[in-house]
C-alpha positions as CSV (number, residue, x, y, z in Angstrom):
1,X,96.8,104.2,84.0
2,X,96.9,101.7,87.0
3,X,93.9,99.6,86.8
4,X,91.9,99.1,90.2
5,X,91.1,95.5,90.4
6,X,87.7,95.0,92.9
7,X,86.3,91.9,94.4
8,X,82.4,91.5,95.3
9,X,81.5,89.7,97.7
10,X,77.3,89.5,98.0
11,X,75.0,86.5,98.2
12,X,72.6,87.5,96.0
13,X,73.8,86.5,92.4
14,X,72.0,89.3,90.4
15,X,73.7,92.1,92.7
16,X,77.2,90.6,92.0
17,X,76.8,90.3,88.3
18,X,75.2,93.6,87.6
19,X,78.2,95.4,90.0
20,X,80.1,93.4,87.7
21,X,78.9,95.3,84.2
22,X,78.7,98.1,85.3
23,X,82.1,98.4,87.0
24,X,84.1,96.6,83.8
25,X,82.4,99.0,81.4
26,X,84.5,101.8,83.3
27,X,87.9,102.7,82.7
28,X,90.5,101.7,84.7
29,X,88.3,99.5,86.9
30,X,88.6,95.2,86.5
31,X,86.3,93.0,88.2
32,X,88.9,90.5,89.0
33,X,86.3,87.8,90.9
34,X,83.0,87.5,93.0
35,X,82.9,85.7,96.3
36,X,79.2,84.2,97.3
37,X,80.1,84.9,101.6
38,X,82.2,86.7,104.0
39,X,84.5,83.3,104.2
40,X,84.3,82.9,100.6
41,X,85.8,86.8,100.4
42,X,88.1,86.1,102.5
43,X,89.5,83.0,100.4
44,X,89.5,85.0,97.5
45,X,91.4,88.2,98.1
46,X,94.4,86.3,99.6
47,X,94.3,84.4,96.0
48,X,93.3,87.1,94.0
49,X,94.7,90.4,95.8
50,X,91.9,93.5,94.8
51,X,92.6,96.8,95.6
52,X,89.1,97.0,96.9
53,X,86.5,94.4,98.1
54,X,83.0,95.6,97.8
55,X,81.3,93.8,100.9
56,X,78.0,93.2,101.6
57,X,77.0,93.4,105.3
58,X,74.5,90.3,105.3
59,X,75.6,87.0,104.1
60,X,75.2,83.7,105.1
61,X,78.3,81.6,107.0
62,X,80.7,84.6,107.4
63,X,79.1,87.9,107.7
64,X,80.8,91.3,106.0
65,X,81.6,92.6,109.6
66,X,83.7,90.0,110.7
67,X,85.0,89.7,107.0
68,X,85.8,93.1,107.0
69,X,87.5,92.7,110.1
70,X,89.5,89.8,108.9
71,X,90.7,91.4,106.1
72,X,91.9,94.7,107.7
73,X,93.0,93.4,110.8
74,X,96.4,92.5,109.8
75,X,99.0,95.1,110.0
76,X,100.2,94.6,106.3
77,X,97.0,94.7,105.2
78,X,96.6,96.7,102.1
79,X,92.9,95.8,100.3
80,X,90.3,98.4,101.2
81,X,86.5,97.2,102.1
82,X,83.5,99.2,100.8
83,X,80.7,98.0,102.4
84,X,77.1,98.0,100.4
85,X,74.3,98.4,102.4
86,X,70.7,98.8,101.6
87,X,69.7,102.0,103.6
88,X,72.2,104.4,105.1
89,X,71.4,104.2,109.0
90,X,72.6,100.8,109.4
91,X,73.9,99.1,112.8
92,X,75.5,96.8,110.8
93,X,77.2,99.2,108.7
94,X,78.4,101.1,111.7
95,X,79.9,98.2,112.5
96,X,82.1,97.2,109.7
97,X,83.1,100.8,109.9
98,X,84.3,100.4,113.2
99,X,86.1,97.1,111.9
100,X,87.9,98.4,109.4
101,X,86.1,99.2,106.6
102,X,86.7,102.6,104.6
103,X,83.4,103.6,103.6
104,X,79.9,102.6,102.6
105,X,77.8,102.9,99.4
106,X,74.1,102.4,99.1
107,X,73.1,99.3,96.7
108,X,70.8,101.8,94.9
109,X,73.5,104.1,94.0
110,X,74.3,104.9,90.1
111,X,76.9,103.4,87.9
112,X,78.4,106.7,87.8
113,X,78.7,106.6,91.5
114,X,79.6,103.0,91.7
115,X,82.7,103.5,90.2
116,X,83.5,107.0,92.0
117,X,83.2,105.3,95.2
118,X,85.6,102.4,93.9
119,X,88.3,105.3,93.0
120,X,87.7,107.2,96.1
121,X,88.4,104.2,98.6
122,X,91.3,102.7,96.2
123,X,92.6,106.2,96.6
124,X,93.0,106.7,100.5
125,X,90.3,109.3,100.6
126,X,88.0,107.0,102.8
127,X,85.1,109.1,103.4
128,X,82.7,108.8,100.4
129,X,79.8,111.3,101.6
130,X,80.8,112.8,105.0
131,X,77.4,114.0,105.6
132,X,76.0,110.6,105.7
133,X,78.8,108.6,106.8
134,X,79.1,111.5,109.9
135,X,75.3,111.5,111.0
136,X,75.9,107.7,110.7
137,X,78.7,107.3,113.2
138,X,77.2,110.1,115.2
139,X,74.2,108.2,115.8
140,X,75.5,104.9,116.5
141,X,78.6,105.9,118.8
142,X,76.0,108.0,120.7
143,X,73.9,105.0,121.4
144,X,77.1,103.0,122.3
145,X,78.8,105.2,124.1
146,X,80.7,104.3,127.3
147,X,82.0,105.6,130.4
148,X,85.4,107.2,129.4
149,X,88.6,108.8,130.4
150,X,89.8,112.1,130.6
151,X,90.7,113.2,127.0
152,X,94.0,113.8,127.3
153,X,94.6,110.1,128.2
154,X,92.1,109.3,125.0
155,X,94.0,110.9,122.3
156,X,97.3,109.8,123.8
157,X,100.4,111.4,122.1
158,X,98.6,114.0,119.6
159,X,99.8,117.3,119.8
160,X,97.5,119.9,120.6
161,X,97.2,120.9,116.8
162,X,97.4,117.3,115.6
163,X,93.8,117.1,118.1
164,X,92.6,120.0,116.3
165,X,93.1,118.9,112.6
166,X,91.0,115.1,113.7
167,X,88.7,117.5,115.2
168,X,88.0,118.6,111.3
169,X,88.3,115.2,110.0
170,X,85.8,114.3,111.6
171,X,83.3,117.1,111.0
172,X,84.2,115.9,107.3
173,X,86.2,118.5,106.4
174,X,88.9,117.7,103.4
175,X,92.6,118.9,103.8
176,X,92.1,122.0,101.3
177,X,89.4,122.9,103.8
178,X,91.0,122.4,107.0
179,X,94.1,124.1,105.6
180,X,92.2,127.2,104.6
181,X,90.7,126.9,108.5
182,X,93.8,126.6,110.5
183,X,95.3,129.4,107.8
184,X,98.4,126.5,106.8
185,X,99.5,125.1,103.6
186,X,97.9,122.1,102.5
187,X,100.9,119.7,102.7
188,X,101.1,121.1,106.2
189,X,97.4,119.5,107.1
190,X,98.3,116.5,104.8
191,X,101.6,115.7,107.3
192,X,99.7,116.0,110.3
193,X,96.8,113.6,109.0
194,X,99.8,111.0,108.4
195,X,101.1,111.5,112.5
196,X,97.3,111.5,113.6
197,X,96.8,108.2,111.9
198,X,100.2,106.6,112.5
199,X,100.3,107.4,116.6
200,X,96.8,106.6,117.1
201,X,97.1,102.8,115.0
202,X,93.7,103.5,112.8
203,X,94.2,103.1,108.7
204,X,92.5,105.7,107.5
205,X,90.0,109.2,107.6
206,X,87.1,107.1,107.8
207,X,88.7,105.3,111.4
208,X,89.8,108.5,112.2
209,X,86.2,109.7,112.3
210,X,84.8,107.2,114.2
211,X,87.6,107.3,116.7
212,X,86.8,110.8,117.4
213,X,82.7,110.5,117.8
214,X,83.5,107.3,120.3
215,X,86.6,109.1,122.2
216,X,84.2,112.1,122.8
217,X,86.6,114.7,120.7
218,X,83.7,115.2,118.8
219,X,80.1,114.9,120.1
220,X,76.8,113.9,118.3
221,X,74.3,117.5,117.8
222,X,72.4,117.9,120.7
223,X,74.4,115.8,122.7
């Protein structure tokens, strides 16, 4: 079994040590260092190289948006960010998605789905609970949203299926589901996730998502 090695970054001592148990007591998961700031996270995973960097959103020096952002940003970036917030409708949260980051966990959340979320994001499969994650990037790309071009020019050079399959990303649909939707075999939705994300630069379901609420594919209820 590969072991996932994590990094957690948070300013508050207790939080970092008591991610730290409970993430080492699972198998196949190594705490492999703790960063006190965003600066301080970004020292550490070019020395240490996690698989994931659990990021908290509110630090001093270097916050975990422009953290996040520095350590997705470059195109051989491989480390995946899971941001830890304290409530789910979150600005700041919103942000760091938008920067890079591949999902978000709530600080209250269980050992059990600690270290779910850590497998989930080391994984590729970015969004940890669609419902929330969705209703948050509804919300917040609502509120920021700006004047903007036809569609056609906004998705660029997706195929008219390949529009349809983000379309179901991000209503938070998984590929089983949109294959049993579009009536194709699941390898079939699994390709055209690949092209989506390759032609339109984003690195995963979770940018995918976002890109779709603040392109106006997809547009918040009631809006």
């Amino acid at each position: 079994m590969t072991t996932i090695r994590v990094l957690i970054a948070d300013d508050q001592m207790m939080v970092r040590q008591g991610f730290t148990v409970l993430l080492n007591a699972e198998p196949g998961i190594e705490v492999v260092g703790q960063a006190v700031d965003g600066l301080d996270a970004v020292a550490k995973t070019a020395e240490l190289a996690p698989d994931v960097v659990l990021m908290d959103v509110r630090m001093p020096r270097l916050g975990g948006i422009e953290a996040t952002r520095r350590l997705t940003e470059p195109a051989d970036a491989t480390v995946k960010v899971l941001v830890l917030t304290t409530f789910d409708l979150d600005e700041y949260v919103y942000e760091a998605l938008r920067a890079g980051a591949s999902g978000f966990l709530l600080k209250d959340a269980s050992a059990a789905e600690l270290a779910q979320a850590v497998r989930v994001v080391a994984a590729g499969d970015a969004l940890l609970a669609p419902n929330i994650t969705k209703r948050l990037i509804a919300e917040f790309s609502r509120v920021t949203s700006a004047p903007r071009a036809p569609l056609k020019d906004r998705v660029g050079d997706l195929t008219e299926r390949e529009t349809e399959v983000l379309s179901l990303i991000a209503q938070g649909l998984s590929n089983g589901e949109i294959a049993e939707r579009l009536v194709v075999a699941e390898q079939t939705v699994k390709s055209h996730v690949g092209r989506i994300l390759v032609k339109l630069g984003l690195r995963d379901r979770t940018q995918a998502t976002v890109f779709a609420y603040e392109t106006g594919l997809i547009r918040p209820a009631g809006y």
